[in-house]
C-alpha positions as CSV (number, residue, x, y, z in Angstrom):
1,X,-76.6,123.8,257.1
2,X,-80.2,124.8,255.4
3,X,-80.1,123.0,252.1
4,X,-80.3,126.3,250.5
5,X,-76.8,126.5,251.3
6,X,-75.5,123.3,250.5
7,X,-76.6,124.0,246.7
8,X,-74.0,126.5,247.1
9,X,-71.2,124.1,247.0
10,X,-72.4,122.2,244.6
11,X,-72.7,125.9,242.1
12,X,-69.3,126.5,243.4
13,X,-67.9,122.7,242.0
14,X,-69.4,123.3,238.8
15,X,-68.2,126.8,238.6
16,X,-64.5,126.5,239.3
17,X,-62.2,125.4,236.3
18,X,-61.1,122.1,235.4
19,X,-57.9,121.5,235.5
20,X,-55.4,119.1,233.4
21,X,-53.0,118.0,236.7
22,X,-52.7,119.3,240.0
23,X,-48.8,118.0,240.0
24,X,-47.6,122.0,240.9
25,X,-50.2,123.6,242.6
26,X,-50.1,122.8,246.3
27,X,-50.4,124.7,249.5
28,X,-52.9,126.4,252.1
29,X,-55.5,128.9,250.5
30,X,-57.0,131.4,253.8
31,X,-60.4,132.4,252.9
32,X,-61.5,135.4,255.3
33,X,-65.0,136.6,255.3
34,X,-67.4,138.7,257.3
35,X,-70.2,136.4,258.7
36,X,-70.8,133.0,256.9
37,X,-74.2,133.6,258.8
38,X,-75.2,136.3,256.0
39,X,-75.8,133.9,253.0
40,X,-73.8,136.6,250.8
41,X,-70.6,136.0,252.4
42,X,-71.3,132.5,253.1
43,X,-71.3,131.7,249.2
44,X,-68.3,134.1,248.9
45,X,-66.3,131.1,250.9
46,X,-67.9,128.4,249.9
47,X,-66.8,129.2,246.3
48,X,-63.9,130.6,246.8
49,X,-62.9,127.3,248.8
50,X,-64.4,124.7,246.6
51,X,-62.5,127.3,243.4
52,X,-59.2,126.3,245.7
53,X,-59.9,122.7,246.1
54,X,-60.7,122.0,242.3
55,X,-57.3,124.0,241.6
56,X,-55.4,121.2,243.8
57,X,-54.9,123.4,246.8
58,X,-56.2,123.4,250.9
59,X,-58.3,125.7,252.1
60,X,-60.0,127.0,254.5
61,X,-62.4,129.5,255.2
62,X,-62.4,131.7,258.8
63,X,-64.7,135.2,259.5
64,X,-63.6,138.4,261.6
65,X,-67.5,139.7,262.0
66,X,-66.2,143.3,261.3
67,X,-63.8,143.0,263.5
68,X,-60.5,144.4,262.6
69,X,-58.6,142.4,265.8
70,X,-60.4,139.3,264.8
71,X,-59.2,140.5,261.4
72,X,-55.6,140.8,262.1
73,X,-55.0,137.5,264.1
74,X,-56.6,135.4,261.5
75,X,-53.8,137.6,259.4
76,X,-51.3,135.8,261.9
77,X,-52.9,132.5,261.9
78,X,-52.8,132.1,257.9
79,X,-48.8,133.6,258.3
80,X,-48.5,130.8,260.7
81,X,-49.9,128.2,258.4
82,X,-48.1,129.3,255.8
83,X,-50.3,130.1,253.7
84,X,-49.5,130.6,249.8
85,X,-52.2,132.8,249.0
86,X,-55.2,135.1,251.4
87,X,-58.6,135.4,249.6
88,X,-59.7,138.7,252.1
89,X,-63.4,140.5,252.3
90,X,-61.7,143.3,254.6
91,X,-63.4,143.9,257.7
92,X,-62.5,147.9,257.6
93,X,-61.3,149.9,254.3
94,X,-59.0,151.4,256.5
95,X,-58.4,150.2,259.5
96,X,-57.7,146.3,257.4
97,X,-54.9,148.5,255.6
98,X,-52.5,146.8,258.3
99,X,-53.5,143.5,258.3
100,X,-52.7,143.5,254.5
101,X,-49.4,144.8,254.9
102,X,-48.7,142.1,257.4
103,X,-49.6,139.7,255.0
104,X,-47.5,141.1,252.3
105,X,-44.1,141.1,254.7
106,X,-44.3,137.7,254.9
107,X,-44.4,137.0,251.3
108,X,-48.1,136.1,251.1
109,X,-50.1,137.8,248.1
110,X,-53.8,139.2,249.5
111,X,-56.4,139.3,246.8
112,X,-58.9,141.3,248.1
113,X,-63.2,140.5,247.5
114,X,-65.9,142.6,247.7
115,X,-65.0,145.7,249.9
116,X,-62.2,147.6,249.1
117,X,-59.4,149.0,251.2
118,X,-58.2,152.6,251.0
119,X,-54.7,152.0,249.2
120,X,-53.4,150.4,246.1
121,X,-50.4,149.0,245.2
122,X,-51.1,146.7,248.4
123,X,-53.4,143.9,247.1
124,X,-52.5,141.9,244.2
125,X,-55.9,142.3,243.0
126,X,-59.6,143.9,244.3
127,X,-62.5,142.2,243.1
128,X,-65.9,144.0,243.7
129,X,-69.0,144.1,242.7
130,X,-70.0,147.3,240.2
131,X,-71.7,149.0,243.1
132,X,-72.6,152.2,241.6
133,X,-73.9,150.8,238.2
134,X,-76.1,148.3,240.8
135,X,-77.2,151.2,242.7
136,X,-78.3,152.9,239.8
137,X,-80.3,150.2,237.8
138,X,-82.0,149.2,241.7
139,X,-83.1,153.2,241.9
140,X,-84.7,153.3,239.3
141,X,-86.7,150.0,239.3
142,X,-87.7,151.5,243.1
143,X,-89.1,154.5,241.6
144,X,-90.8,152.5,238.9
145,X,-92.3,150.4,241.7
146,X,-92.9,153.3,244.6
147,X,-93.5,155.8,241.6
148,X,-92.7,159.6,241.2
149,X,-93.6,161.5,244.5
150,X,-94.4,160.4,248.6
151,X,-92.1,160.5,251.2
152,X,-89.5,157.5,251.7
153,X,-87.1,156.0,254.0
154,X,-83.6,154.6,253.3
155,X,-81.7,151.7,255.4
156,X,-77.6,152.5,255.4
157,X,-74.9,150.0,255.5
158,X,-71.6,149.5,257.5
159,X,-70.5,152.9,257.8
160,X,-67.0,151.3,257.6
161,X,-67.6,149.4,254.3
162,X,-67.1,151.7,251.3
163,X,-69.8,149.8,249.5
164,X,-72.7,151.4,251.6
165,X,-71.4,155.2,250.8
166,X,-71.3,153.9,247.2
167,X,-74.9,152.7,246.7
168,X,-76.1,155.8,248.9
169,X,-74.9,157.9,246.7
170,X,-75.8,155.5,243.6
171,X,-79.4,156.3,244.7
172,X,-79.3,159.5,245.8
173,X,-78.1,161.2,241.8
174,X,-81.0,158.8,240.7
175,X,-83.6,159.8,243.5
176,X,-82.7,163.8,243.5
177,X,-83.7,164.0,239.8
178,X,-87.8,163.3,241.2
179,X,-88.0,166.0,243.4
180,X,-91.6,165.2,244.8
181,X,-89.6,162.0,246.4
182,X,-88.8,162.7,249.9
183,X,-86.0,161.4,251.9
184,X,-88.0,161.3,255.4
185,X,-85.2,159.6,257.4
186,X,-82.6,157.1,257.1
187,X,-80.8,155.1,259.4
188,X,-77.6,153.0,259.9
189,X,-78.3,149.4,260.0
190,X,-75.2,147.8,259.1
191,X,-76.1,145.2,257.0
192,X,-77.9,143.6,259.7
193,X,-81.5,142.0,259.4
194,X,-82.7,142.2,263.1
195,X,-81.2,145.8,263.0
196,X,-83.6,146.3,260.1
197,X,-86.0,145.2,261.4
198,X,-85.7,147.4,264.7
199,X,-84.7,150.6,262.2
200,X,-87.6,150.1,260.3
201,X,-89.9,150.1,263.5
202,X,-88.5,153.2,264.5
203,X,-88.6,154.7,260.8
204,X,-92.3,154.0,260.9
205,X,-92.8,155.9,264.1
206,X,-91.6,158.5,262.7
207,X,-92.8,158.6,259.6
208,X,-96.1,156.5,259.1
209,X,-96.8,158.3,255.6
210,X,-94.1,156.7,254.0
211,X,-94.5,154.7,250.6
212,X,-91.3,153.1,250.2
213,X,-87.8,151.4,251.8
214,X,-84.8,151.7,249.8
215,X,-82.3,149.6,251.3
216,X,-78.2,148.9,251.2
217,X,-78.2,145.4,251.0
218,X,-80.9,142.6,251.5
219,X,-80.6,141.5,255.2
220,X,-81.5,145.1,255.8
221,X,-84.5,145.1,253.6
222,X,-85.7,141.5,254.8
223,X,-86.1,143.2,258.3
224,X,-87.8,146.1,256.9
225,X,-90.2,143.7,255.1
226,X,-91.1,141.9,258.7
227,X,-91.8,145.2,260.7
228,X,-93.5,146.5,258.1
229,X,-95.6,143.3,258.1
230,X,-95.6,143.3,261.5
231,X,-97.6,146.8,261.3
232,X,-99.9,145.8,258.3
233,X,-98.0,148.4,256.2
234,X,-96.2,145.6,253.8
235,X,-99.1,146.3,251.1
236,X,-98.6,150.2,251.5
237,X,-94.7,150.2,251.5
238,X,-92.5,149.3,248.9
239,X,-89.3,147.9,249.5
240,X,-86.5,147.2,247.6
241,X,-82.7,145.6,248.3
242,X,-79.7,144.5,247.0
243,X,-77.4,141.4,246.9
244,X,-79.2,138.7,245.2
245,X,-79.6,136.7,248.0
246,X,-82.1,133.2,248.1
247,X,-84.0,135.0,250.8
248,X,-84.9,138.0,249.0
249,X,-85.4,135.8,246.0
250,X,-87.8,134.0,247.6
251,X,-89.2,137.4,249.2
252,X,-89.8,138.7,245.7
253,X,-91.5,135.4,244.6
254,X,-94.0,136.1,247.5
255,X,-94.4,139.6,246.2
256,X,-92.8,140.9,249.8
257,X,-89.6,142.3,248.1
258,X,-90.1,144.5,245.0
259,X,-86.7,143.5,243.6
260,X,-82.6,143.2,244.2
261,X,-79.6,144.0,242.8
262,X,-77.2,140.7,242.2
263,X,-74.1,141.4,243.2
264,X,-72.4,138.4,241.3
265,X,-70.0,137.5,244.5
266,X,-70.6,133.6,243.4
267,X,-68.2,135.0,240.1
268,X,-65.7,137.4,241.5
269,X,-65.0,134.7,244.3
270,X,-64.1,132.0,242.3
271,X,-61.9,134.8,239.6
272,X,-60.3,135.7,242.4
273,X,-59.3,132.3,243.7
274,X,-58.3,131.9,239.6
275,X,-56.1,135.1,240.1
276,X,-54.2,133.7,242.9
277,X,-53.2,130.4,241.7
278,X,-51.8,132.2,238.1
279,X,-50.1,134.9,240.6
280,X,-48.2,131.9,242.5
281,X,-47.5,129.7,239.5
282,X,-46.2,132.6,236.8
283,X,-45.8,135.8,239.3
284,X,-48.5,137.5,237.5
285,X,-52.6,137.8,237.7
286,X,-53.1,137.8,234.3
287,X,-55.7,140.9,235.2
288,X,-55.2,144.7,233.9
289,X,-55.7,146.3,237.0
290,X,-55.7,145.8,240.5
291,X,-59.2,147.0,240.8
292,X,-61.6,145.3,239.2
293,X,-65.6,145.9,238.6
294,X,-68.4,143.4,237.7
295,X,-71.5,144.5,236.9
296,X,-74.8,143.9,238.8
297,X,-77.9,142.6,237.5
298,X,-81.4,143.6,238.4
299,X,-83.5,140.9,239.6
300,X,-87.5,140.8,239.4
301,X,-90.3,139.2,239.6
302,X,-89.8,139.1,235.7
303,X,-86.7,137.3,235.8
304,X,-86.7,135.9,239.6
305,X,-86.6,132.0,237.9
306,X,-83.7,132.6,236.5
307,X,-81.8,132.5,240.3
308,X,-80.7,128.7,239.3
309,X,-78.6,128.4,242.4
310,X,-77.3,131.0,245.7
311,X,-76.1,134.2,244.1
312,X,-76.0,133.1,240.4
313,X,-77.8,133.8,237.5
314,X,-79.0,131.8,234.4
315,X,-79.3,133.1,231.5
């Protein structure tokens, strides 16, 4: 595990509660992610494991890759383990509707993270990050950065993922207001660095006048960042991403990534995890709403150093 990653665990000890006796709180946790290879969804289960574990439970944490089959029969395997509680990033906002209400005929409450499904009253709680108030405040740093008027590119998301129609259209009412800005092209690169990467290629064949890369989530723009080095374009082409991750931290130290967005996933992991064991001890959250929204914050190369650990911020 790269050591950047094990800090992760420790952030996740220090952030999840202490508690006065574990005497009542017992039971198997099921923590299901995308890809623990992405280091945003890794640090979504490592926290919302080590959250579980400091709150006197088991866990442990299993990915589907996207996959709504994968999906549904780690669904069966947490039923089978009887489980007291899922923690679910949902592979599909509506193809994961079923594997929800499988969970919730066998008595077991799903909180949902990061990605939405398409149907309340499922879900005792969804926990996301404030993805159009991130897009927004990322927009407009990138035009800041790119400035008023060139042609551009834009590298899309999981078409499946609500999130990447969210932050498209997040920069699209910022970017429509500077009508010199050109969309040349974008493409679908599902969240995926080495699709990216080969995206970006293509996007520069295309269009080799462009002055900037505005990107759905980091991976994405890391792999623009390497083709566009590749072509000796880097110093030409801005690029900008969003997630917060410690590679694109360290991208933006270099001056190879112009900013991100932090998505605060190390927080809304470890509240859900919160949610959960209150839901199973008193039958309640103790949250408003089902749907709930935390904000983003913009990271620079102003306020880069204050990344103290994977996916959080100090102030």
């Amino acid at each position: 595990m790269p050591n950047t990653f094990r800090r992760v665990l420790l952030a996740a000890a220090a952030m999840a509660p202490m508690m006065g006796g574990y005497a009542y709180a017992d039971g198997l946790i099921s923590v299901i992610v995308t890809d623990p290879a992405n280091p945003y969804w890794f640090t979504e289960g490592e926290v919302a494991k080590a959250t579980a574990e400091k709150l006197g439970y088991t866990a442990n944490v299993a990915a589907h890759k996207g996959d709504t089959n994968t999906e549904s029969t780690l669904i069966d395997t947490a039923i089978t383990n009887k489980s007291v509680a899922i923690i679910l990033d949902p592979a599909n906002a509506d193809g994961s509707v079923g594997a929800v209400k499988k969970a919730i005929a066998a008595n077991i409450p799903v909180f949902l993270v990061n990605a939405e499904i398409n149907q309340e009253g499922l879900a005792k709680a969804q926990l996301v990050s404030n993805n159009a108030q991130g897009a927004a405040i990322g927009a407009q740093q990138w035009v800041q950065m790119v400035g008023e008027k060139g042609n551009y590119v834009e590298l899309f998301g999981n078409p499946a993922d609500n999130n990447a129609a969210t932050r498209s259209n997040g920069y699209e009412t910022v970017l429509t207001q500077y009508p010199d800005l050109v969309k040349a092209g974008r493409e679908v690169a599902n969240w995926d660095r080495a699709q990216g990467y080969k995206k970006m290629q293509s996007l520069l064949q295309a269009h080799p006048d462009i002055i900037g890369v505005i990107s759905g989530n980091d991976e994405m723009a890391l792999g623009a960042v390497a083709a566009l080095k590749e072509a000796g374009k880097l110093d030409k082409v801005k690029v900008g991403g969003f997630d917060g991750s410690p590679d694109a931290v360290a991208a933006i130290k270099a001056g190879e990534l112009q900013y991100t967005v932090l998505q605060p996933v190390a927080v809304f992991s470890q509240k859900a995890v919160e949610q959960a064991d209150k839901f199973i001890k008193t039958g309640k959250t103790g949250a408003d709403t089902e749907k709930q929204l935390y904000d983003c914050i913009l990271i620079t190369k102003d306020n880069v150093d204050k990344m103290t650990s994977p996916f959080v911020f100090s102030e």
